[in-house]
N, CA, C and O of each residue as an XYZ file, in Angstrom:
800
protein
N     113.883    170.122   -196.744
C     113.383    170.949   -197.840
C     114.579    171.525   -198.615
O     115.433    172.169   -198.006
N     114.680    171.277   -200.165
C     115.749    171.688   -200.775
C     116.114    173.419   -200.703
O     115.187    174.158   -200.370
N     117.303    173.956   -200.981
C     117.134    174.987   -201.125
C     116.549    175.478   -201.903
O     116.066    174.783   -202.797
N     116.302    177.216   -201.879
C     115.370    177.777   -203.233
C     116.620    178.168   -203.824
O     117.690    178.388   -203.256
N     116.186    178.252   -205.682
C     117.434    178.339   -206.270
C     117.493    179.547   -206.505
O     116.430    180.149   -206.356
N     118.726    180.371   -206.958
C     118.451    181.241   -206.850
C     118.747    181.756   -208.395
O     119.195    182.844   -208.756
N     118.337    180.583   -209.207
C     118.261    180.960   -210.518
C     117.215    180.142   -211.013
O     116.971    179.082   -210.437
N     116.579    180.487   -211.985
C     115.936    179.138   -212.542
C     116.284    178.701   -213.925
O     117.029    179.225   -214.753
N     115.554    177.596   -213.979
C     115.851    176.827   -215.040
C     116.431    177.463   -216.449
O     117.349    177.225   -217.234
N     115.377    178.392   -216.311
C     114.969    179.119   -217.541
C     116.693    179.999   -217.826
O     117.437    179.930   -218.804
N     116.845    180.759   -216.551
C     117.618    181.594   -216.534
C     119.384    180.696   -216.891
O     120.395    180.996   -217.525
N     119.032    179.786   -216.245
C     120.846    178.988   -216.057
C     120.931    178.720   -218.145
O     121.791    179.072   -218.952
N     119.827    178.089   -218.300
C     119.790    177.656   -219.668
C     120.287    178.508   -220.451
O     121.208    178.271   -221.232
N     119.577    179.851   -220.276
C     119.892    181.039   -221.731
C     121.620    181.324   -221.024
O     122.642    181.453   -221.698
N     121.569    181.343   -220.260
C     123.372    181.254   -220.024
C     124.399    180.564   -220.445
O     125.476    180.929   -220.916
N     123.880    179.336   -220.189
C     124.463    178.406   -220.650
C     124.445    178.401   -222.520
O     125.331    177.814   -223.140
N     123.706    178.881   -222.977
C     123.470    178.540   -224.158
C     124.303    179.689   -225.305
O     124.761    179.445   -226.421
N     124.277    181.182   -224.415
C     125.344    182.332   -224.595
C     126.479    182.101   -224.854
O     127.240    182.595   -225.686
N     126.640    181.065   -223.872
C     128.457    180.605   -223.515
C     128.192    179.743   -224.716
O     128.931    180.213   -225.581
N     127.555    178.768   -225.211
C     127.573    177.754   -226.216
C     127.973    178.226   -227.473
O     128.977    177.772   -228.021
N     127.172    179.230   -228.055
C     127.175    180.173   -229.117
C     128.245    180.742   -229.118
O     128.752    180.739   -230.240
N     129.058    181.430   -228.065
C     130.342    181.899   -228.440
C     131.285    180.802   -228.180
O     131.873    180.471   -229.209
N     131.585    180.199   -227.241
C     132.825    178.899   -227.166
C     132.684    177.377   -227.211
O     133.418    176.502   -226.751
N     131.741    177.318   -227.771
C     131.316    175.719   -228.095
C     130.389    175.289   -226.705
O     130.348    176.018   -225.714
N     129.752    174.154   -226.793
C     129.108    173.195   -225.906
C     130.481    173.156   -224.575
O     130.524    173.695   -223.469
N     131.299    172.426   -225.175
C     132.363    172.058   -224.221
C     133.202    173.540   -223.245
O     133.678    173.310   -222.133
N     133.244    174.471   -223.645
C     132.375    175.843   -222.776
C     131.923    175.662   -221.352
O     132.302    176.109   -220.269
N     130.682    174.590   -221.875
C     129.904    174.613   -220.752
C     129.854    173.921   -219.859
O     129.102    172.946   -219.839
N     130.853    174.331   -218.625
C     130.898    173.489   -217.347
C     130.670    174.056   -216.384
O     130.636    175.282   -216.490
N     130.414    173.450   -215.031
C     129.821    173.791   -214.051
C     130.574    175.032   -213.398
O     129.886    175.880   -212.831
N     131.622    175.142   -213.438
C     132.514    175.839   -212.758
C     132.841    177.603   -213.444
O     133.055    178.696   -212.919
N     132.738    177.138   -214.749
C     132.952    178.336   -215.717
C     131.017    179.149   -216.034
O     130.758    180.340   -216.211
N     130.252    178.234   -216.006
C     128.661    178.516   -215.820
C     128.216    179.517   -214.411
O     127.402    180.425   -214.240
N     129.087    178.906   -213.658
C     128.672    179.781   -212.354
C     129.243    181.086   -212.239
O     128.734    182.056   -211.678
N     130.438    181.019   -212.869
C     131.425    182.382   -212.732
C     130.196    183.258   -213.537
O     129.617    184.145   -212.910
N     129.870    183.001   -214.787
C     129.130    183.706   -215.539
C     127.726    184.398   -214.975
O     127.150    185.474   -215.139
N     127.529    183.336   -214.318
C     126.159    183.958   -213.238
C     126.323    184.683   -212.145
O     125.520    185.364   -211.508
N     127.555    184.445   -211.980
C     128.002    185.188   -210.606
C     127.563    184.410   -209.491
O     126.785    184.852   -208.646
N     127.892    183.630   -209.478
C     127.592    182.687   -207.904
C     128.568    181.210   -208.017
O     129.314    180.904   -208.948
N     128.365    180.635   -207.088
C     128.936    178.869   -207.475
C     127.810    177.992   -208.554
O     126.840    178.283   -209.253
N     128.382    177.097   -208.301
C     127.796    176.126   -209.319
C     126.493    175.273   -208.709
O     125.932    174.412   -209.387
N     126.100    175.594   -207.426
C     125.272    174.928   -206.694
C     123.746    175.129   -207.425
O     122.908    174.276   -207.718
N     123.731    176.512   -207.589
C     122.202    176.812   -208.146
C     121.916    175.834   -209.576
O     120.805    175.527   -210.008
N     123.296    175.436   -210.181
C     123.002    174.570   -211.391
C     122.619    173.292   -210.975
O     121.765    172.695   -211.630
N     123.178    172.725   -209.876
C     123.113    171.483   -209.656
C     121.387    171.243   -208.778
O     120.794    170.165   -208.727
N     120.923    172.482   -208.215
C     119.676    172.758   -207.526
C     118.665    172.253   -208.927
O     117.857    171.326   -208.978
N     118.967    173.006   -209.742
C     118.075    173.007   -211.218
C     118.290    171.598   -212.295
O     117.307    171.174   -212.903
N     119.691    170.918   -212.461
C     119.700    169.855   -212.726
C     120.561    169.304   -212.145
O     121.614    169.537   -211.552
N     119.581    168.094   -212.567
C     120.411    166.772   -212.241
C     121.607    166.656   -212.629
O     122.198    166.054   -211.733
N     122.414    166.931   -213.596
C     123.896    167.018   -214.331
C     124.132    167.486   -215.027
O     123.225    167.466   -215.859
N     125.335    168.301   -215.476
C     125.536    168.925   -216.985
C     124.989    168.330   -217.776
O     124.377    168.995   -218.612
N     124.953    166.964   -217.878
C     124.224    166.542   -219.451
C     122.692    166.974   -219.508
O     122.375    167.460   -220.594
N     121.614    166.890   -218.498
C     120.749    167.470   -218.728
C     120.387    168.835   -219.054
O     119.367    169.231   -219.616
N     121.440    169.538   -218.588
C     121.452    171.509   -218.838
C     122.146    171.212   -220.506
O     121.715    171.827   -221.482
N     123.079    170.349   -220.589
C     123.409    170.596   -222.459
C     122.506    170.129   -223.035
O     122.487    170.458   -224.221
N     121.469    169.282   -222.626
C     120.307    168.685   -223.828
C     119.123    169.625   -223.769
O     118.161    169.653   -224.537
N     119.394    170.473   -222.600
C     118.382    171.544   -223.080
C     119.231    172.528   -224.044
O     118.733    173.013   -225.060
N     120.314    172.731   -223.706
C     120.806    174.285   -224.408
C     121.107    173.446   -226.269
O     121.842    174.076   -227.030
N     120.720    172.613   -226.580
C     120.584    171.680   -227.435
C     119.131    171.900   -228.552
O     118.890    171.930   -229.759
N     118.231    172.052   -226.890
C     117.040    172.178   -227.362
C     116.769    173.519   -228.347
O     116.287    173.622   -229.475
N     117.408    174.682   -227.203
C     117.254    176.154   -227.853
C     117.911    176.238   -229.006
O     117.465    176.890   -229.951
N     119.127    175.536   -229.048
C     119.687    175.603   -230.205
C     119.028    175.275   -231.577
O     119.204    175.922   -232.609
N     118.249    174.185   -231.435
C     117.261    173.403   -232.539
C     116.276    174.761   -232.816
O     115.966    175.227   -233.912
N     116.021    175.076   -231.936
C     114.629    176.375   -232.085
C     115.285    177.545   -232.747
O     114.643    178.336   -233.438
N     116.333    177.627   -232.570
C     116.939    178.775   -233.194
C     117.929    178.399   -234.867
O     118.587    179.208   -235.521
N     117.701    176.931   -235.151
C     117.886    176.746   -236.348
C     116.464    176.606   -236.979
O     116.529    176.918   -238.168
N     115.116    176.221   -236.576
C     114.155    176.347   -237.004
C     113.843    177.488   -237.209
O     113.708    177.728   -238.409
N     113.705    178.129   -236.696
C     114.076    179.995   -237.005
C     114.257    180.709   -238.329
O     113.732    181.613   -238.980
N     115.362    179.764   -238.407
C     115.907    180.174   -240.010
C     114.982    179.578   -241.152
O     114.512    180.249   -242.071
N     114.789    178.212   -240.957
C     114.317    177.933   -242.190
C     112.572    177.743   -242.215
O     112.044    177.261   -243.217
N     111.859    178.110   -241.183
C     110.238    177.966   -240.804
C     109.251    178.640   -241.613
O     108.043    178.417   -241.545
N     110.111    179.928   -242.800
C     109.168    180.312   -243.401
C     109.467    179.449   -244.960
O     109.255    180.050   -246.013
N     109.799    178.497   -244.965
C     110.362    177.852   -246.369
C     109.384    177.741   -247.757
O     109.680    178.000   -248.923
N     108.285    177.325   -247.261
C     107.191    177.226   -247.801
C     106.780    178.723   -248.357
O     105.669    178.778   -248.885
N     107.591    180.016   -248.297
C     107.150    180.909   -248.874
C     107.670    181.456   -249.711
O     107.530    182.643   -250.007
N     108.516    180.471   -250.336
C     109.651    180.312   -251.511
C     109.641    179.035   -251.956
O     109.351    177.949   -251.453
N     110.135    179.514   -253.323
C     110.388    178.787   -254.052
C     111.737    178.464   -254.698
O     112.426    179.455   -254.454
N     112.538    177.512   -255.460
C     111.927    176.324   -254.511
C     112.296    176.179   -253.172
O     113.407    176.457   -252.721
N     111.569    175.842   -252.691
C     111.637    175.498   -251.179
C     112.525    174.789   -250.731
O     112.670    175.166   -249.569
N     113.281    173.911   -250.956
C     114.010    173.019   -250.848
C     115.470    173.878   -250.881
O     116.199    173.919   -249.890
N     115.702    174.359   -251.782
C     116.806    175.759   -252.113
C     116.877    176.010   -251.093
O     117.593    175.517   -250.221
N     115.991    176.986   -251.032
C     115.564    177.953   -249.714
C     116.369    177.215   -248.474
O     117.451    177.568   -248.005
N     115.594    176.157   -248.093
C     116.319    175.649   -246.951
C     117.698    175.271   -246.826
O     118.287    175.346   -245.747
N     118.155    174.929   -247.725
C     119.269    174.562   -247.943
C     120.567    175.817   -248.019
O     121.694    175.730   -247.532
N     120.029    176.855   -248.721
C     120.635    178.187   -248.182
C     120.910    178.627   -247.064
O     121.927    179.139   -246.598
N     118.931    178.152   -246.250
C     119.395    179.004   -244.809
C     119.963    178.194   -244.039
O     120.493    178.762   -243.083
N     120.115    176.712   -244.062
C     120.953    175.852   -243.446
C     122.200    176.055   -243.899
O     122.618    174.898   -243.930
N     123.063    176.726   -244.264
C     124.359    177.313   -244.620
C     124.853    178.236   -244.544
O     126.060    178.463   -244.627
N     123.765    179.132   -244.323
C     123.939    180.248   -243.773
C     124.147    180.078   -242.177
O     125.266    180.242   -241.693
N     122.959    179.724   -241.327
C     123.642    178.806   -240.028
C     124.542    178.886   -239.404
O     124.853    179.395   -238.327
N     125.300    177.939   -240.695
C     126.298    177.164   -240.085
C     127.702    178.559   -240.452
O     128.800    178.485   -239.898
N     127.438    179.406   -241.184
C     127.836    180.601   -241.288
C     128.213    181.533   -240.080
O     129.312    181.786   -239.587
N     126.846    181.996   -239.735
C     126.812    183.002   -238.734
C     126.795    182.372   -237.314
O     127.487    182.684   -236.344
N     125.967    181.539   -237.408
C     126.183    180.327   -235.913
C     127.276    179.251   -235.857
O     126.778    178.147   -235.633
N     128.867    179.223   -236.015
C     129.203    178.000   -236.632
C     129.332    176.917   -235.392
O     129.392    175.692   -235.503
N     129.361    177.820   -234.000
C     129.540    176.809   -232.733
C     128.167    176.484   -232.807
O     128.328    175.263   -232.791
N     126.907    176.628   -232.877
C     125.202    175.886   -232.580
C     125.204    174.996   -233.964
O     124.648    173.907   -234.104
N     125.830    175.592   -234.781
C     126.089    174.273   -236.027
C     126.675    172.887   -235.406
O     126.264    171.729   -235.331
N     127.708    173.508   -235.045
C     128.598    172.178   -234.686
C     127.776    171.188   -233.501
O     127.701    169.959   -233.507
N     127.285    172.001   -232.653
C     126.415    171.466   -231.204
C     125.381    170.632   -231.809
O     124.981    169.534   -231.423
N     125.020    171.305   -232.791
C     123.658    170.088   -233.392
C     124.222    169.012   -234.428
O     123.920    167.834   -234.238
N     124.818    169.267   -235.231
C     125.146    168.534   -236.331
C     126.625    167.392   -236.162
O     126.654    166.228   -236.560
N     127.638    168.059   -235.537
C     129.021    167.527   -234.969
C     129.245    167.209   -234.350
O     130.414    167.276   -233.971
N     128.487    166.702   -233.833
C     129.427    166.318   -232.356
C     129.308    164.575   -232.279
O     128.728    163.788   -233.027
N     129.910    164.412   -231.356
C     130.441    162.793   -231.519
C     129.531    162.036   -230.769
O     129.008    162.474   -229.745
N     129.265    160.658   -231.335
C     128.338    159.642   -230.716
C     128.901    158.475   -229.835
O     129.900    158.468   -229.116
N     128.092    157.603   -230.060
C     128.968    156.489   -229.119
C     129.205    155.318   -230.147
O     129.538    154.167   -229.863
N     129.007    155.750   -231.179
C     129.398    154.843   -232.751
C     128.091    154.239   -232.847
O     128.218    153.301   -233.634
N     126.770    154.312   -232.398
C     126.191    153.131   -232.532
C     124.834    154.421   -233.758
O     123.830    153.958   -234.298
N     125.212    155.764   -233.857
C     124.510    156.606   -234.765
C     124.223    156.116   -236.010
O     125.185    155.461   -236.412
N     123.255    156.147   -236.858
C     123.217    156.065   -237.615
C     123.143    157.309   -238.970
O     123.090    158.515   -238.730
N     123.150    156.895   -239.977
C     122.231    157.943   -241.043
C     120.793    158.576   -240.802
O     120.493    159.752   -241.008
N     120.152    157.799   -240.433
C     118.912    157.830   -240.610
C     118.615    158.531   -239.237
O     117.882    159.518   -239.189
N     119.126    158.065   -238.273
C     119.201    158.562   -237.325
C     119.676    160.072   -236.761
O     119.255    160.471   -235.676
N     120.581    160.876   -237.577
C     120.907    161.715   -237.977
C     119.885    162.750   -238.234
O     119.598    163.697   -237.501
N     119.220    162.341   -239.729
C     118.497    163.027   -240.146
C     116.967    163.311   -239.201
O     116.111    164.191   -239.295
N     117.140    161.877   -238.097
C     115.748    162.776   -237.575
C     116.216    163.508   -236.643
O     115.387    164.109   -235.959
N     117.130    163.616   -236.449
C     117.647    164.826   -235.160
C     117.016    166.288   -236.059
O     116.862    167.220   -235.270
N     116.674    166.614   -237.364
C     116.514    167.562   -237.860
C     114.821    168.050   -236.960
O     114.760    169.188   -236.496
N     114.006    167.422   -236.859
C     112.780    167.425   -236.597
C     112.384    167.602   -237.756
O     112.647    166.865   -238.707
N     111.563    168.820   -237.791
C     110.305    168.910   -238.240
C     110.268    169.516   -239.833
O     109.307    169.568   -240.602
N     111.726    169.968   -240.044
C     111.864    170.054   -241.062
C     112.271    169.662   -242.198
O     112.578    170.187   -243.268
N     112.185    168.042   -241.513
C     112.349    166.761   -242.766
C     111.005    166.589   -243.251
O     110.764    166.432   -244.449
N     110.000    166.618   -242.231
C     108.733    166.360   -242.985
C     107.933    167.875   -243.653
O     106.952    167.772   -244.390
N     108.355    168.857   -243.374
C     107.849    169.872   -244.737
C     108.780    169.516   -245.701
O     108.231    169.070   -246.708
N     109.909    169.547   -245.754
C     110.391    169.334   -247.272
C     110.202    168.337   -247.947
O     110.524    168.321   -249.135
N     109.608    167.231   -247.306
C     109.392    165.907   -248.228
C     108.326    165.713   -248.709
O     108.088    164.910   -249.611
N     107.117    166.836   -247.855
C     106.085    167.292   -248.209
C     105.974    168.235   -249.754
O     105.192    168.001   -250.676
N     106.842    169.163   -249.699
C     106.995    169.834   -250.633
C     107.731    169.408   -251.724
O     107.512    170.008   -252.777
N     108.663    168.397   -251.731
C     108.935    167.541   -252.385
C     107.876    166.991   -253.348
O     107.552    167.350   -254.480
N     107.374    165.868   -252.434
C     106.240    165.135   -253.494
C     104.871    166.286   -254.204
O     103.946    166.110   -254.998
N     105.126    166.873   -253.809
C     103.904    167.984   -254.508
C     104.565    168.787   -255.423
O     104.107    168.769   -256.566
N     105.511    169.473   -255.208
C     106.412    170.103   -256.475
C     106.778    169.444   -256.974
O     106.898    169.890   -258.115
N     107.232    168.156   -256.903
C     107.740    167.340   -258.017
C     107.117    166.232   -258.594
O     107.584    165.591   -259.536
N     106.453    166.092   -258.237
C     105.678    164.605   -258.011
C     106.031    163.188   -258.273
O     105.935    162.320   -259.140
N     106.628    163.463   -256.722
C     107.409    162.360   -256.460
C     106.654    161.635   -255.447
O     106.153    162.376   -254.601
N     106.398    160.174   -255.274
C     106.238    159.611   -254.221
C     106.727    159.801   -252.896
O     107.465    160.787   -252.886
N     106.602    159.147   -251.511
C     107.126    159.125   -250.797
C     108.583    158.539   -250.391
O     109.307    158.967   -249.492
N     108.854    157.382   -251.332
C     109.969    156.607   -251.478
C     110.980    157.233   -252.265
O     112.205    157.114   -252.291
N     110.012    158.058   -253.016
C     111.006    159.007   -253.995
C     111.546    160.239   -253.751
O     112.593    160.715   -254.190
N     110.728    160.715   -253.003
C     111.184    161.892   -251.889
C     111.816    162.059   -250.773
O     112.305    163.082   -250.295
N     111.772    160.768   -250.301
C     112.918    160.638   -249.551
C     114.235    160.524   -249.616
O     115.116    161.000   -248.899
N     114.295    159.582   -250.909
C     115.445    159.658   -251.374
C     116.267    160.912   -252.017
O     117.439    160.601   -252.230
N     116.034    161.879   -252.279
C     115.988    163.029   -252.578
C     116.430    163.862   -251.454
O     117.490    164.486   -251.424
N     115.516    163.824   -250.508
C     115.999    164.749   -249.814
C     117.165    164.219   -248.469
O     117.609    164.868   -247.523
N     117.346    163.098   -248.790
C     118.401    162.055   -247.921
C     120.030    162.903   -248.776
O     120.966    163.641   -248.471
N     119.527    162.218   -249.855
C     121.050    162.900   -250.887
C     122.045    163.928   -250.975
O     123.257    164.061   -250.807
N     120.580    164.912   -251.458
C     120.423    166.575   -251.126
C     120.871    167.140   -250.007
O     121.554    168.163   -249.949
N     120.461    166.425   -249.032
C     120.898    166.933   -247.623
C     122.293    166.795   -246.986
O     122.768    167.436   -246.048
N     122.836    165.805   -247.720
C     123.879    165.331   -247.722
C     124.809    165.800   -247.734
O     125.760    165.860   -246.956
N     124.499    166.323   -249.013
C     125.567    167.387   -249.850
C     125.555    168.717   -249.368
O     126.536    169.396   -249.669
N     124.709    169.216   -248.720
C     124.666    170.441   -248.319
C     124.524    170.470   -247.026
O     124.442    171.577   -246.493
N     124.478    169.597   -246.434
C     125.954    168.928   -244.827
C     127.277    169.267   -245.316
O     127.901    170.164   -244.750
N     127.761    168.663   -246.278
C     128.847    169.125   -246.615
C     129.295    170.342   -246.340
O     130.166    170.644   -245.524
N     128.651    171.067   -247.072
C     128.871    172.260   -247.610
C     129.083    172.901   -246.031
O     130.254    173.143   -245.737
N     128.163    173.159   -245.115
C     128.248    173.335   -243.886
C     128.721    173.300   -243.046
O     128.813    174.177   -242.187
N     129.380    171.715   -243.081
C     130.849    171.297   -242.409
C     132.261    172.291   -242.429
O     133.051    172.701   -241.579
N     132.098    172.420   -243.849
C     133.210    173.472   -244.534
C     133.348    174.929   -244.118
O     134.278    175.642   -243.740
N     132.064    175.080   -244.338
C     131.600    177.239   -243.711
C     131.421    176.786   -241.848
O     130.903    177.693   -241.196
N     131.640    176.059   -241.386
C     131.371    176.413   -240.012
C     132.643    176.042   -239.443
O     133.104    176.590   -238.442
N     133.263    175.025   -240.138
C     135.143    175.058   -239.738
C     135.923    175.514   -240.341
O     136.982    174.960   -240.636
N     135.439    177.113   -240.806
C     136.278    177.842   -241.648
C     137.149    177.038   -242.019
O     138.263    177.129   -241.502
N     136.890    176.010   -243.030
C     137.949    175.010   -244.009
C     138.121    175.945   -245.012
O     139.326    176.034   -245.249
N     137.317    176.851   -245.866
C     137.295    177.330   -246.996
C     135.862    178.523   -246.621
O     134.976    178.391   -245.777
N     136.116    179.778   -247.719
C     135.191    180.489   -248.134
C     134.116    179.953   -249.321
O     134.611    179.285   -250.229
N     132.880    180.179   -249.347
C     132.196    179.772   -250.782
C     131.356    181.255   -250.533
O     130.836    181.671   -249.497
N     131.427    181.831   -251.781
C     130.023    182.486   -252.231
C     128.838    181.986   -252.815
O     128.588    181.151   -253.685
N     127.879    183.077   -251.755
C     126.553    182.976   -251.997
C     126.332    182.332   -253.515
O     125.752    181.247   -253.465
N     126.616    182.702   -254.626
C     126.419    182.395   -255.615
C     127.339    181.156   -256.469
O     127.061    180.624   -257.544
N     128.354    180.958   -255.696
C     128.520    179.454   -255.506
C     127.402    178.310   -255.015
O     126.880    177.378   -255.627
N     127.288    178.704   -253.884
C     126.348    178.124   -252.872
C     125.171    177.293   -253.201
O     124.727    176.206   -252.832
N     124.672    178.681   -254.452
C     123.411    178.208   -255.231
C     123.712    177.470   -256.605
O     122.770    177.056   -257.280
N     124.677    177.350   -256.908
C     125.204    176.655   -258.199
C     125.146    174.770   -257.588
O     124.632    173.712   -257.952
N     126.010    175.266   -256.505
C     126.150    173.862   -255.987
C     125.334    173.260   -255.384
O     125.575    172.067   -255.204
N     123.956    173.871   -254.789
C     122.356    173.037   -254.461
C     122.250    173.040   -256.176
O     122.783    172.077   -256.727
N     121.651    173.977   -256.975
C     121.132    173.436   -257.754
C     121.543    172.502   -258.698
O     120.623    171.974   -259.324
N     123.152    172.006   -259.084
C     123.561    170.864   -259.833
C     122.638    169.798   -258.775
O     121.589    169.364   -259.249
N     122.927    169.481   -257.701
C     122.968    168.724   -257.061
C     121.487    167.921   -257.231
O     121.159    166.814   -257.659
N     120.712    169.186   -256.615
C     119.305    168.812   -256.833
C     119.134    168.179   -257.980
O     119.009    166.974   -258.199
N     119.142    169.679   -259.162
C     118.727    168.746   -260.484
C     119.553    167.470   -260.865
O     118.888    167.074   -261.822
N     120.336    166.787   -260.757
C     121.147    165.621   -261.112
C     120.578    164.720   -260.077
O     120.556    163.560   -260.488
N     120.273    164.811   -259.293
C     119.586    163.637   -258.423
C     118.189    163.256   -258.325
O     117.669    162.167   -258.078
N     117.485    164.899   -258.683
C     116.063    164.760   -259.550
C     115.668    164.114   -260.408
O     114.591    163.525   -260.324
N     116.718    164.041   -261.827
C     116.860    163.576   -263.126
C     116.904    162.069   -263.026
O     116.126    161.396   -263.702
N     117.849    161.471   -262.150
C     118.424    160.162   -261.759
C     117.019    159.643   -261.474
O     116.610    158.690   -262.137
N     116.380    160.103   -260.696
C     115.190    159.588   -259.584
C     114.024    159.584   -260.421
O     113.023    159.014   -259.989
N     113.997    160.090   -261.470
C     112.552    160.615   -262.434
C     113.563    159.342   -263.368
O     113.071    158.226   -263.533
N     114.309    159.515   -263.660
C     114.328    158.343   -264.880
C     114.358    156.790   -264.849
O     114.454    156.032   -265.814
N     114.268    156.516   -263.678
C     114.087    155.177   -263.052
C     115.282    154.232   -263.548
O     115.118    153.131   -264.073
N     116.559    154.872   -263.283
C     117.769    154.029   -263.954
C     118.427    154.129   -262.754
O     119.333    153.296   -262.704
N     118.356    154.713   -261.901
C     119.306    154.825   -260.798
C     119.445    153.422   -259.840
O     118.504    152.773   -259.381
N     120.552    153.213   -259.717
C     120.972    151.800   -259.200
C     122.126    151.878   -258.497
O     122.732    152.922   -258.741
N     122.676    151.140   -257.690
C     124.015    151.088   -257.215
C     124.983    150.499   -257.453
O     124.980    149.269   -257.413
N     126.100    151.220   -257.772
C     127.456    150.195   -258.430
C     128.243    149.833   -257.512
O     128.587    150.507   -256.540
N     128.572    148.713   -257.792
C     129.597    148.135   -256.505
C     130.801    148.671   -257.161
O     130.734    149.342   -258.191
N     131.848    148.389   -256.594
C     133.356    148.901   -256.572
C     133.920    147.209   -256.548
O     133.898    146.412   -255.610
N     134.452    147.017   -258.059
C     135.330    145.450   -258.149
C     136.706    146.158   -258.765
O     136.896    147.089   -259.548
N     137.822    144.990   -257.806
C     138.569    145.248   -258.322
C     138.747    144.681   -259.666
O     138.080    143.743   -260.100
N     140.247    145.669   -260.693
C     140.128    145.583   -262.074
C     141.064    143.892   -261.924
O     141.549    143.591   -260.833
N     141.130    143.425   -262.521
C     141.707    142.106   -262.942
C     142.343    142.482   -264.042
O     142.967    141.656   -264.708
């Protein structure tokens, strides 16, 4: 009969996830986790199977606590803004749970697309709100908010590796060119892709 742990799941996680928020994911090891709890590392290993399963939960909380930010979106306008603010903000005040969700390294085989569904659930309200505020199709709204999102990844990258300061009112200059110029492109049915030849 295994031992009883003398933490649970619940408990090792929000620990683990403390330590995440202040010193990154990589923070979180077995040895430095236990000091924090005050015991060895056994009660972690009682509760999981391996660090990687305790980081794909503290992964999890992390996601819940960026949904957080942007879940009331729909009660603004535009909505799309909105999110895009509080996803920068985020990466602002959270810049290590930024990095844990958005940065961190794959095994090369990631894609784009793949990327974006790590967002969950808040690809499909905005694409929702998309085609209804704008009235855009689905093909058209995606593309939109693929772009958009893009760019204000960027932006995020920047405020969470203190590369540079931007103000708030930067912030919003630079969603809204963005938006509207990729709106405009997408509504005028000229948008196409240019290859890159060399000049001769």
């Amino acid at each position: 009969m295994p031992p009883k742990a003398k933490y649970t799941r619940e408990e090792i996680i929000n620990k683990a996830f403390e330590m995440a928020r202040k010193k990154g994911i990589d923070s979180v090891v077995a040895r430095e986790l236990g000091k924090e709890l005050g015991t060895s590392s056994s009660p972690i290993f009682t509760a999981f199977k391996n660090m990687e399963e305790l980081q794909n939960e503290v992964r999890k909380v992390a996601m819940r606590e960026f949904e957080a930010y942007v879940h009331d979106a729909v009660n603004y306008t535009p909505a799309f803004k909105y999110v895009g603010i509080k996803m920068i903000e985020f990466a602002m005040k959270e810049p290590k749970l930024f990095q844990l969700l958005y940065m961190r390294e794959h095994d090369g085989n990631q894609t784009y697309s793949m990327l974006i569904d790590e967002l969950g659930d808040t690809v499909e309200v905005c694409i929702e709100i998309m085609q209804k505020d704008y009235v855009l199709n689905r093909q058209e709204a995606e593309l939109l908010f693929r772009q958009v999102w893009l760019h204000t990844f960027g932006i995020c990258v920047l405020v969470a590796g203190k590369v540079c300061q931007i103000t708030p009112e930067e912030i919003s200059e630079m969603l809204s060119l963005e938006f509207k110029g990729t709106l405009m492109l997408i509504k005028s049915g000229t948008f196409k892709v240019d290859s890159v030849n060399k000049v001769r």
